[in-house]
N, C-alpha and C positions, 0 to 999 in steps of 0.2 A: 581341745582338751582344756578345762579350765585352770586357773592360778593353783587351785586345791591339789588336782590329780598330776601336776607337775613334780619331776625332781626336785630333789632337795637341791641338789649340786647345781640344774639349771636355774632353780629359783636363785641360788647365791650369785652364778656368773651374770645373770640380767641386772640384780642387784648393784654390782659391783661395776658392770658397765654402766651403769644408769646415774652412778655415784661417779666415774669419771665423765662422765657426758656434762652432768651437772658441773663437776670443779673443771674442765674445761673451757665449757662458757663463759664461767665464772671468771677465769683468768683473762678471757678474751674481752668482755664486757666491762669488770672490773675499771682496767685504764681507761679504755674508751670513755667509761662515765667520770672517770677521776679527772682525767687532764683538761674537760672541759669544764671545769669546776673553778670559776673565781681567785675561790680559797687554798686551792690546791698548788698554787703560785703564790697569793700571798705568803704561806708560810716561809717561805725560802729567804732568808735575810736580804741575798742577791738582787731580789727582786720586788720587796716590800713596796719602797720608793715609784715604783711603776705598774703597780697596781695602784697604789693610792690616789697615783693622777688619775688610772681610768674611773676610779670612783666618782671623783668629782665632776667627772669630764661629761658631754654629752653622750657619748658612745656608754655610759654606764649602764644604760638602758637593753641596749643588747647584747648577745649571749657572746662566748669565743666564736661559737662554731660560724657566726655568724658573717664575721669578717675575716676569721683565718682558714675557713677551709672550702674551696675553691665551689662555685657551684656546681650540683651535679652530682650525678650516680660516683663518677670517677674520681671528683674530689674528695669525698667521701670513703672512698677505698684507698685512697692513695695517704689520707689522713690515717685511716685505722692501720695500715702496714708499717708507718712511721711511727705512731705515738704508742702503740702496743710496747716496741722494746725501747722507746724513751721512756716511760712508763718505768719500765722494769730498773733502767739505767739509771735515772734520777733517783732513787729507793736506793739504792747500792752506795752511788758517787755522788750524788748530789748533784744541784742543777748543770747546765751547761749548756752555754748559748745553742748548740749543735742539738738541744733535744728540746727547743721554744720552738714556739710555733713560727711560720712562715710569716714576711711582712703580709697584710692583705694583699691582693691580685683587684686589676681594674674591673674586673667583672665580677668581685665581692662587691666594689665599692658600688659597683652602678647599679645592685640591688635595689640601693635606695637613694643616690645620687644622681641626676642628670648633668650632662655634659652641656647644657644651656647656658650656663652663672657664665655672663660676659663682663660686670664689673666686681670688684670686691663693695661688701654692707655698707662701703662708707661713702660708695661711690667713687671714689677717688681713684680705688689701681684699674687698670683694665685688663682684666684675667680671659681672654679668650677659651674657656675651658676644651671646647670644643676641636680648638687646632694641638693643643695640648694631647688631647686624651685622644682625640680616635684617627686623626692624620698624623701627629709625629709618635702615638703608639707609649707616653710616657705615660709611664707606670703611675699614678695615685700617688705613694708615698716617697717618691723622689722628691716630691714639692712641700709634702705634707708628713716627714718624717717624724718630725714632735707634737702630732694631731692629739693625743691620746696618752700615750705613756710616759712622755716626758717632757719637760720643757724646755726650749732651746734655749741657747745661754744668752738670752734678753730675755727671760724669766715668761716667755708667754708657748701659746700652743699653738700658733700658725706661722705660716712661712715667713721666715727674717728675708730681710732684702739681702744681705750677705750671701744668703744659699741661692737666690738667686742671681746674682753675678756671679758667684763663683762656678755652679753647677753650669749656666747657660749664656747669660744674659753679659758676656765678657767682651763685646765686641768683634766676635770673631764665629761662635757658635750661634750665636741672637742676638740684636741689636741693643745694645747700652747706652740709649740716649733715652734722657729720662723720662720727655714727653712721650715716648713708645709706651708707657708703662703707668706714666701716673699723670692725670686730669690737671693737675693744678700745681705740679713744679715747672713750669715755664721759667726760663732765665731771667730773674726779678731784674728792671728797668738799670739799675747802676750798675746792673756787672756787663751793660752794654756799653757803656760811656768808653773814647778808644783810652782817658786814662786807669782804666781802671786795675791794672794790673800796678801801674805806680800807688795808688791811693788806696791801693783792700786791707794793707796793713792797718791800717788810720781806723778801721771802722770795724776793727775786731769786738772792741768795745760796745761799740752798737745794734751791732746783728747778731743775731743766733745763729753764726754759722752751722751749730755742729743741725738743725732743722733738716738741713738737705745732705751735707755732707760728714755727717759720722756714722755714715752707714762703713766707716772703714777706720782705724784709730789712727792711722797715720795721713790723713788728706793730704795735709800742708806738705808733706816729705813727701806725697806724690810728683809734685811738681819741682820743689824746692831742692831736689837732689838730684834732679837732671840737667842738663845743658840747656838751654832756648834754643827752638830749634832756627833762630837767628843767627848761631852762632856756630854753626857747622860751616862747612864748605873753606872760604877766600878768609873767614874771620880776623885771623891775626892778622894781616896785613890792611884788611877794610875795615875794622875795628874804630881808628881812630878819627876818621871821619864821621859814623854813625854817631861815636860820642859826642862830638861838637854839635850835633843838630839834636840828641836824647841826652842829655848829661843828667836831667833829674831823673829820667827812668833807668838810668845805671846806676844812679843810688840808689836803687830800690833794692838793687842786693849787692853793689859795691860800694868800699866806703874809698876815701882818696889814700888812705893806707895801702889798700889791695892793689890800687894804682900803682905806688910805690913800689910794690913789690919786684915791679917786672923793671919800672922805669925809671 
């Protein structure tokens, strides 16, 4: 039966299904195209500031969908069932960490990254990517959290030494000696001499300490506020011996006052 010879009543109900079929999609499709939209984050005050890095950044090149939703049929669906009612929620309430997108995943990143890079550009770190990423299974932006949208608080976009000691590299989960990690920090020639713990005060003036060691603000309070560990055990009764053979390396940190104090 053609369009013509049809009811009127059927012609309205196809109609009218046909009109929700249409604002269905629409709603569906809608988010989906919004969220992956640049702009669609920039406007948010919350988030201005980290968008503006990705502009600058190299990653400005590629799209969201690119690095925040997983590869695959099922990323893909698992993105649309998430970002449909964040979509709707951000409209309502305004942003909210809970409806941004996911950090990338290593299988976003290896898209277009190889796990090969064994030194950093300058030569100098040596970044084994390869035992990182596919034998101990770390995540991409564990290492590389301010890649992109923001920049860590040394004002740059790649990993601070700080996140690594703190995250790994602490003695205990990874090694923290510094030639494991960088080419050309070897223990410069004077900090071998056996005076040298009497004499590094002397030469503050001269060396750029903070070069190797302000990867932490308090260095000097690292050592400076603990015991030597010469000084555990039989101390106070062997004490006065040692000082007759080292009496200039105990003025290194005592003076004949503090002697005083006891004696």
């Amino acid at each position: 039966m053609s369009e013509q010879g049809t009811p009127p009543r059927k012609r309205r109900v196809r109609l009218v299904a046909a009109v929700l079929l249409v604002l269905a999609v629409s709603l569906l499709v809608w988010p989906l195209v919004s969220v992956l939209q640049p702009g669609y984050y920039a406007r948010y005050t919350e988030l201005r500031d980290r968008m503006d890095n990705w502009e600058v950044s190299t990653h400005a090149r590629m799209t969201c969908a690119s690095c925040h939703i997983e590869p695959g049929a099922r990323g893909w669906v698992e993105f649309a069932v998430r970002s449909i009612p964040a979509f709707y929620s951000q409209l309502i309430q305004g942003p909210h960490e809970e409806n941004l997108f996911d950090p990338p995943t290593r299988a976003a990143c290896q898209q277009c990254h190889t796990s090969y890079r064994q030194v950093s550009a300058d030569g100098d770190l040596l970044i084994p990517h390869r035992a990182h990423v596919e034998i101990l299974e770390i995540e991409c932006v564990v290492c590389h959290e301010d890649l992109v949208h923001a920049e860590n608080t040394e004002g740059f976009n790649r990993p601070s030494m700080k996140m690594c000691l703190d995250e790994c590299h602490n003695g205990e989960i990874a090694g923290n000696e510094c030639i494991k990690c960088h080419t050309r920090k070897h223990v410069p020639e004077d900090h071998l001499r056996a005076d040298w713990l009497e004499i590094h005060a002397e030469q503050v003036d001269t060396i750029e300490c903070g070069e190797c060691h302000a990867w932490t603000p308090d260095y000097c309070q690292e050592c400076h506020s603990k015991r030597p560990a010469s000084h555990e055990g039989n101390w106070k009764t062997d004490h006065a011996g040692r000082a007759a053979e080292h009496s200039a390396g105990c003025m290194v940190c005592h003076s004949e006052e503090s002697c005083a104090e006891c004696h």
